[in-house]
VOFI-864754 format. One record per residue (C-alpha): residue in one letter; x, y, z; residue number from 1. Coordinates in nm, 4 decimals, m for minus. Layout:
N
nuse=A | x=X | y=Y | z=Z | kolmi=NUM
...
# end
This chain:
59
nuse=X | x=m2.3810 | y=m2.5475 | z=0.6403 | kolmi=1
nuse=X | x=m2.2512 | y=m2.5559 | z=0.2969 | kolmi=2
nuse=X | x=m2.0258 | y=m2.2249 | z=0.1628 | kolmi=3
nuse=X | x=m2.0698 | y=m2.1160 | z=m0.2221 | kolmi=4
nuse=X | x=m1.7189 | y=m2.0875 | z=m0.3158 | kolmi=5
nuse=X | x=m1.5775 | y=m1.9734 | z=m0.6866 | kolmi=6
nuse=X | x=m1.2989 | y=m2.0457 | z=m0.8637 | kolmi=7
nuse=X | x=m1.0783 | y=m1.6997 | z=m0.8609 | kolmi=8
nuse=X | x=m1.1108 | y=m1.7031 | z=m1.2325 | kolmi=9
nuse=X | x=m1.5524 | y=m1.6387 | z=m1.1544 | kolmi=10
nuse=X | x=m1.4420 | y=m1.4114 | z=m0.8524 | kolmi=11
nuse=X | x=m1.2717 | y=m1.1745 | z=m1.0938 | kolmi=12
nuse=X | x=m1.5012 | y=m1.1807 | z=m1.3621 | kolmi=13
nuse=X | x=m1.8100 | y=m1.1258 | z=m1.0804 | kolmi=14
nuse=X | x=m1.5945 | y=m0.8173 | z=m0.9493 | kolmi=15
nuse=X | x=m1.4236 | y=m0.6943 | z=m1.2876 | kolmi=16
nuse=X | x=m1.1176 | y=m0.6634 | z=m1.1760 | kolmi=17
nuse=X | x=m0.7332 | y=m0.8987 | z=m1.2371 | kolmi=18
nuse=X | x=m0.6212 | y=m1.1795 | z=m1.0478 | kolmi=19
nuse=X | x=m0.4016 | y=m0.9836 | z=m0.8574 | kolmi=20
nuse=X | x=m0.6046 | y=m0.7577 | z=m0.7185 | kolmi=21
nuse=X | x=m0.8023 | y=m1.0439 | z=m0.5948 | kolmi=22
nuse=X | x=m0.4960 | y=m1.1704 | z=m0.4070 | kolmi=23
nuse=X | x=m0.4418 | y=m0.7681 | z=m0.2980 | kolmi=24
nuse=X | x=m0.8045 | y=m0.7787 | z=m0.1815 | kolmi=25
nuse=X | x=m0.7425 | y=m1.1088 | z=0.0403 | kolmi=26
nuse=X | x=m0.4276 | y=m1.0409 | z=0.1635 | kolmi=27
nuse=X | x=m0.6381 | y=m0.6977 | z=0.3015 | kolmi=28
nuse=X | x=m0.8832 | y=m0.9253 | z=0.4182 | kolmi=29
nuse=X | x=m1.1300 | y=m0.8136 | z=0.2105 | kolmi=30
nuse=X | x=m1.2100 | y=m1.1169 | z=0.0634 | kolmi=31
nuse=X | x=m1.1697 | y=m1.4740 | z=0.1567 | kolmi=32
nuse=X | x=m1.0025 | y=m1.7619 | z=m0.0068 | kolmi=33
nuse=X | x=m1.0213 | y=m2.1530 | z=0.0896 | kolmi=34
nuse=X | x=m0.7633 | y=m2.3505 | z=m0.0139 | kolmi=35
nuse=X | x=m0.9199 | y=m2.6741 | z=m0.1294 | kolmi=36
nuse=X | x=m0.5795 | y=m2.8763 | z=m0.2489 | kolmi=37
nuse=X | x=m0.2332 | y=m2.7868 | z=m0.3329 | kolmi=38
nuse=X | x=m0.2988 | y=m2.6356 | z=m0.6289 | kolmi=39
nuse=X | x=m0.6734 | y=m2.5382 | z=m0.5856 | kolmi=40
nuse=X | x=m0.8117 | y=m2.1882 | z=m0.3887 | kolmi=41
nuse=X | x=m1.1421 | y=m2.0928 | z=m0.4188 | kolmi=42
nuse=X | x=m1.2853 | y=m1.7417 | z=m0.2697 | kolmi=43
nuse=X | x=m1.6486 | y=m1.7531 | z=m0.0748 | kolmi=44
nuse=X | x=m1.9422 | y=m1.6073 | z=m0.2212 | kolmi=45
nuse=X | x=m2.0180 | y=m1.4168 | z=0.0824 | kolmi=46
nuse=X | x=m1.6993 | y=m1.2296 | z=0.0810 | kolmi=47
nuse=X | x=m1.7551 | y=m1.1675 | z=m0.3064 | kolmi=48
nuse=X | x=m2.0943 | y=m1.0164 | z=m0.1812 | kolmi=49
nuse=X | x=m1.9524 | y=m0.8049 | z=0.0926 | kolmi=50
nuse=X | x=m1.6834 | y=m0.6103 | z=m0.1386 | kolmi=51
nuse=X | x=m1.9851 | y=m0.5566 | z=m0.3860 | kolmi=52
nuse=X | x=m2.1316 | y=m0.4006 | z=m0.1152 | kolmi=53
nuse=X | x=m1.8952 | y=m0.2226 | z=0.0087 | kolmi=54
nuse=X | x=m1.7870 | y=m0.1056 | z=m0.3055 | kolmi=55
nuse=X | x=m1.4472 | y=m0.2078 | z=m0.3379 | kolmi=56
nuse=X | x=m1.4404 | y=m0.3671 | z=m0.6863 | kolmi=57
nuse=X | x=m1.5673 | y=m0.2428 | z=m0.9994 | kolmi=58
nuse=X | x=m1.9267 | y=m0.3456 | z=m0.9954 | kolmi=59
# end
């Protein structure tokens, strides 16, 4: 099964908020990044969905 994953730069624009509070939010587990090459992370679409949800990020 094939994950959507976005670039962290699309994660924060989706949820509105900085790219460190994306790293806050992972760290917290609340959302999920994938580390795709040394220099490359990505964060799941699913976990982007679930803090929408939720309502952790501006929305």
């Amino acid at each position: 099964m094939e994950q959507t994953l976005y670039k962290v730069s699309s994660a924060m624009k989706k949820l509105d908020v900085c790219r460190a509070t994306i790293y806050r939010m992972a760290s917290r587990g609340e959302l999920v990044l994938v580390k795709i090459s040394e220099r490359a992370t990505r964060v799941t679409a699913e976990s982007i969905d679930k803090a929408i949800a939720a309502g952790k990020a501006k929305s």
